[in-house]
Kinemage of the C-alpha trace (Angstrom):
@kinemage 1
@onewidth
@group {chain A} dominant
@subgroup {mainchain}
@vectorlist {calphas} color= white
{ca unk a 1} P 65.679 41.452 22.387
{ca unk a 2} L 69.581 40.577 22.144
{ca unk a 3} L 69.186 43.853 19.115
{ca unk a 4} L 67.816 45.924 21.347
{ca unk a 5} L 69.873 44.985 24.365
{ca unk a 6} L 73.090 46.103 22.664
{ca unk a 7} L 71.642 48.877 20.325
{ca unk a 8} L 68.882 50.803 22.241
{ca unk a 9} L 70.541 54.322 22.711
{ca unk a 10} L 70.784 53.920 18.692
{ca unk a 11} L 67.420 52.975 18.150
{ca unk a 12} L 66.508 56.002 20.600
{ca unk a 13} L 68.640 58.438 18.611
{ca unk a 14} L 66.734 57.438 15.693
{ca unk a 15} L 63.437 57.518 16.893
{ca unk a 16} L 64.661 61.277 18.122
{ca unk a 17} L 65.588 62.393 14.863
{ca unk a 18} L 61.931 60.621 13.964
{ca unk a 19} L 60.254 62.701 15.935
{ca unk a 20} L 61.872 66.105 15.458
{ca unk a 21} L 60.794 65.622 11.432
{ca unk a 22} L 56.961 64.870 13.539
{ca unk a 23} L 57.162 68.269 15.243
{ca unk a 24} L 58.810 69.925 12.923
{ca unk a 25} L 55.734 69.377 10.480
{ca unk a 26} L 53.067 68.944 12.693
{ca unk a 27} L 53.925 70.768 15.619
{ca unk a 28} L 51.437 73.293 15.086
{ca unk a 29} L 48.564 70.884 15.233
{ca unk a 30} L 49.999 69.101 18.760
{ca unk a 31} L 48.660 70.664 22.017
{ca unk a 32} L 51.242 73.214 23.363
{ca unk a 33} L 51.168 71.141 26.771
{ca unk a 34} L 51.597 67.511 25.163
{ca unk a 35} L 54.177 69.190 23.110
{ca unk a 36} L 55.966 70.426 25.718
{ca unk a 37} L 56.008 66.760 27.134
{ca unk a 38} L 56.918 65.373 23.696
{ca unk a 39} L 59.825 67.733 24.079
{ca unk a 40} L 60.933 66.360 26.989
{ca unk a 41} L 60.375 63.132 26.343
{ca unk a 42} L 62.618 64.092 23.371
{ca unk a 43} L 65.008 65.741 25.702
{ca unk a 44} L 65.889 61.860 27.273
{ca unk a 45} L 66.621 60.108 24.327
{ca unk a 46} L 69.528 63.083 23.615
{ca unk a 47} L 70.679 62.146 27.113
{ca unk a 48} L 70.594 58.725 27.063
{ca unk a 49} L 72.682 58.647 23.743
{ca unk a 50} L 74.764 61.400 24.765
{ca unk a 51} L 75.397 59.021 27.847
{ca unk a 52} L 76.043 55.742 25.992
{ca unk a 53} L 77.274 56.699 22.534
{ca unk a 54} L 78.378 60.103 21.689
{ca unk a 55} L 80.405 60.992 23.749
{ca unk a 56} L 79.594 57.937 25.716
{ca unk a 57} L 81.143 56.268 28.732
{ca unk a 58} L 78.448 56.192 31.248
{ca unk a 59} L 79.075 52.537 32.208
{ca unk a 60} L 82.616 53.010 33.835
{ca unk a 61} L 80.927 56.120 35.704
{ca unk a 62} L 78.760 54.232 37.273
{ca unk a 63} L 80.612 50.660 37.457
{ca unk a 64} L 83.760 52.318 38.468
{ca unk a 65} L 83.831 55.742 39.734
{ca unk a 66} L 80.802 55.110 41.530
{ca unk a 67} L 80.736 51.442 42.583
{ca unk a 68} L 83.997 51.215 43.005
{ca unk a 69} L 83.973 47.884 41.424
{ca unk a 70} L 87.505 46.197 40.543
{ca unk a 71} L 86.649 42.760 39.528
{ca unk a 72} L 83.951 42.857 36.721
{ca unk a 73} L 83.576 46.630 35.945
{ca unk a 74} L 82.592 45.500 32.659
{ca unk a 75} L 79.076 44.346 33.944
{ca unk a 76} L 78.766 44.920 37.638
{ca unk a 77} L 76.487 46.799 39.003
{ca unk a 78} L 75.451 47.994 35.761
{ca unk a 79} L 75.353 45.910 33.058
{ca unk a 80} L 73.302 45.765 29.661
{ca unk a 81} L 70.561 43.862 30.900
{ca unk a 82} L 69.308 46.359 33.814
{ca unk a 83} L 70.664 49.549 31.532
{ca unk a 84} L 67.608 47.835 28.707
{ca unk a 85} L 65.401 47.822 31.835
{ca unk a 86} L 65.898 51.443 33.224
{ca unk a 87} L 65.955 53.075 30.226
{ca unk a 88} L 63.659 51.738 27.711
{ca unk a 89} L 61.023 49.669 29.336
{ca unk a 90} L 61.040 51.537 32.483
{ca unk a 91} L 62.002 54.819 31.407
{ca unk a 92} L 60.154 55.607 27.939
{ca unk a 93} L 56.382 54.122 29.416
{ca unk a 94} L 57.369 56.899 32.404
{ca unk a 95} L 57.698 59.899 30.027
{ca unk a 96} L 55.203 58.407 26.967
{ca unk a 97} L 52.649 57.771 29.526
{ca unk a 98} L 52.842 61.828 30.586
{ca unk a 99} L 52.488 62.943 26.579
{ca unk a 100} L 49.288 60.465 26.079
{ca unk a 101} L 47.758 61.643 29.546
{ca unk a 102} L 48.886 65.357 30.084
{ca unk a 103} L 45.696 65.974 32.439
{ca unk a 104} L 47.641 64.670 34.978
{ca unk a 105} L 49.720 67.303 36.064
{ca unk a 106} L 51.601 65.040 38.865
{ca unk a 107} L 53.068 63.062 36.220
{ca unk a 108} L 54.279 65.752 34.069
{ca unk a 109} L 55.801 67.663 36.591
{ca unk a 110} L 57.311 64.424 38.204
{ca unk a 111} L 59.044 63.369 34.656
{ca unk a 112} L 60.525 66.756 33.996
{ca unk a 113} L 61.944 67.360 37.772
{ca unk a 114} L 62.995 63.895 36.771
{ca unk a 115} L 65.170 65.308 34.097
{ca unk a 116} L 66.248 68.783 36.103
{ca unk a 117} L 67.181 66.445 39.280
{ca unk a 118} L 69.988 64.857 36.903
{ca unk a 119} L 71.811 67.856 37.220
{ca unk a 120} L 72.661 67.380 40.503
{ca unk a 121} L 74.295 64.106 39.431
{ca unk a 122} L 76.034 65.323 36.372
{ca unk a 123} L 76.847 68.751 37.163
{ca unk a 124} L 77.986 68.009 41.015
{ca unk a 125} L 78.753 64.394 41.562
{ca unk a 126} L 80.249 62.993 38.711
{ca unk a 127} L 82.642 66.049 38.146
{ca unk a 128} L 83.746 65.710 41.587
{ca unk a 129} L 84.116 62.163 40.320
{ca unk a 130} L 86.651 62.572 37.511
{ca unk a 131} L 87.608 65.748 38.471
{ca unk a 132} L 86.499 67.137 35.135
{ca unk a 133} L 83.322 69.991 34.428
{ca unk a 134} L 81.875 67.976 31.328
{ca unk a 135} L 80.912 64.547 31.102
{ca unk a 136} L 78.349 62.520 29.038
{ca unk a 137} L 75.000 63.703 30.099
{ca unk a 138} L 75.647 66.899 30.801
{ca unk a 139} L 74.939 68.895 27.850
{ca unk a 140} L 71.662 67.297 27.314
{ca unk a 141} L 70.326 68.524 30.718
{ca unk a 142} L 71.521 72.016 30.838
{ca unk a 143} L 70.573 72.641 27.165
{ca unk a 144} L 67.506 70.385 26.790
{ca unk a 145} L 66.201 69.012 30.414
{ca unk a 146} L 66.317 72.051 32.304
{ca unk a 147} L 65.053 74.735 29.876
{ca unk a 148} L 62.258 72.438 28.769
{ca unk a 149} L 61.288 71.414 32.427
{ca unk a 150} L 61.245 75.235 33.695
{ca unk a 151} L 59.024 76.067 30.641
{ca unk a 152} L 55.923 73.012 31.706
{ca unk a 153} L 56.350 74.010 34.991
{ca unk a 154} L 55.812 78.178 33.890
{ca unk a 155} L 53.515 77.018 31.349
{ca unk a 156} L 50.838 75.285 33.917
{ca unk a 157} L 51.235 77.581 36.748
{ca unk a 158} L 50.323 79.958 33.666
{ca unk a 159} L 47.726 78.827 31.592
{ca unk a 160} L 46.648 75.917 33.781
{ca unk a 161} L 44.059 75.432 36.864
{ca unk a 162} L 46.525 72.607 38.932
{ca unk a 163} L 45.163 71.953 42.423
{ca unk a 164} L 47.985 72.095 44.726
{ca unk a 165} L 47.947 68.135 45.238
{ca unk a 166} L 49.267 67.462 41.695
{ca unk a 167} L 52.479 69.781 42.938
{ca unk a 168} L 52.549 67.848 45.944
{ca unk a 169} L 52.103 64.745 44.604
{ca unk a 170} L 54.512 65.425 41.635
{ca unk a 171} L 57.386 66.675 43.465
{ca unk a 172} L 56.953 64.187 46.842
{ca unk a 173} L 56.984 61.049 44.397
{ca unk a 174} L 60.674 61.887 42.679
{ca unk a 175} L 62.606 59.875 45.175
{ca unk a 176} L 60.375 57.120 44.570
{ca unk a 177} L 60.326 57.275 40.723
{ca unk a 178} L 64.135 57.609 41.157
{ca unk a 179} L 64.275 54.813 43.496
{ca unk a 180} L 62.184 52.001 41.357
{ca unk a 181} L 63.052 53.269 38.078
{ca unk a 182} L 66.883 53.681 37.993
{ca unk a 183} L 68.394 51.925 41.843
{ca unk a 184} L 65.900 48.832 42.035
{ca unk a 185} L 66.322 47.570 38.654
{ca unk a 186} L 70.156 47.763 38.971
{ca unk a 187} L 70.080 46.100 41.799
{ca unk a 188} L 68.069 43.121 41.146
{ca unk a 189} L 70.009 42.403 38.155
{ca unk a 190} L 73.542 43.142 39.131
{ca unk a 191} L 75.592 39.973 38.724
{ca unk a 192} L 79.396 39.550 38.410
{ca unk a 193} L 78.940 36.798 35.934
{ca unk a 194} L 76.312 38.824 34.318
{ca unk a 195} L 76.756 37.778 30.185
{ca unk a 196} L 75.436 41.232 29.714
{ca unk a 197} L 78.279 42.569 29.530
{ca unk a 198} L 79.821 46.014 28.085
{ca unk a 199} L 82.005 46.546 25.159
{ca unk a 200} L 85.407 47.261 25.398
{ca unk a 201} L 84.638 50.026 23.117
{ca unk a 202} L 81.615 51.132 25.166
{ca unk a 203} L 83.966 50.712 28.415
{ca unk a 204} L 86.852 53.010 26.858
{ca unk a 205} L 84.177 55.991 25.648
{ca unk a 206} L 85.494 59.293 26.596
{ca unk a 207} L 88.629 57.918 28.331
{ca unk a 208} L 86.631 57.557 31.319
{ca unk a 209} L 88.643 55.058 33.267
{ca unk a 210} L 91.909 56.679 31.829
{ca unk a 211} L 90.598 59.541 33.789
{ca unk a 212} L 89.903 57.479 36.600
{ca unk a 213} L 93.252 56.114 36.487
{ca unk a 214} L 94.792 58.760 35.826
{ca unk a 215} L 93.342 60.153 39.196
């Protein structure tokens, strides 16, 4: 676990790169609607490691721009522990469970608004933020989240029969996926003298808080 803790967005990036040999091959053979899913599935491990590693600097973002914090921005509110959490156990059963089960419309079209919905947060808040257009996140969703989530979204009003609950029931539970997958784990694991913490090196990515200082 302590591996995984402090090398997930690696280990995604690999299993990305893992994957695009999969469809790459044998994309042909996948159903164009699971494959669509795979793709965005896909689609979040290039924005989680575009968050964490290359570029990187998503912790100050949230731990300082965001929180405001002063005393232990190096682990509160966000810290390793609840970042594990959110993004691999909580977020990769959210999308994998949409590939294996693609009959249920809800969940696909909840994961991908999922993705689109970050561009509100990259594109508008965190700019605002650090006063600069780009930051680490927001390639992935304008090339990768957004394209792919228009296309299910065309694709099963298309070539799909999706009674209108699955839209309703899709789109209505986004605050609440947003809610117990990203804010409550954060919360019930923030802790100032969290020993989960961050890097220096994963602290000073991008020159975030130079930025923020700087501001």
């Amino acid at each position: 676990m302590s591996f995984l803790r402090n090398h997930w967005y690696y280990v995604g990036g690999i299993l990305f790169v893992g994957l695009a040999f999969f469809v790459g091959f044998f994309g042909s053979e996948i159903d164009p609607l699971r494959k669509i899913l795979l793709l965005s599935f896909m689609a979040l491990l290039v924005h989680q490691f575009e968050e964490y590693a290359l570029p990187g600097g998503f912790p100050p973002i949230m731990n300082v721009a965001f929180a405001g914090e002063k005393e232990a921005p190096n682990r509160f509110p966000l810290n390793k522990q609840s970042s594990l959490v959110v993004n691999v156990l909580l977020g990769y059963p959210f999308y994998i469970l949409a590939i294996l089960l693609p009959e249920w419309y809800w969940l696909g079209i909840l994961t991908v608004l999922f993705g689109i919905a970050q561009l509100a947060f990259h594109g508008i808040a965190i700019p605002r933020r650090l006063n600069s257009f780009y930051n680490p996140g927001l390639a992935s969703v304008l090339l990768l989240h957004l394209p792919i989530g228009i296309c299910y979204l065309w694709y099963i009003h298309a070539n799909a029969s999706v009674d209108p609950w699955h839209w309703w029931v899709g789109i209505g539970s986004l605050p609440v996926a947003a809610y117990v997958i990203i804010q409550l784990p954060i919360r019930l694991l923030r802790d100032r003298s969290s020993p989960y913490a961050w890097s220096p090196a994963e602290m000073n990515r991008f020159g975030v808080e130079a930025k923020l200082r700087k501001k």
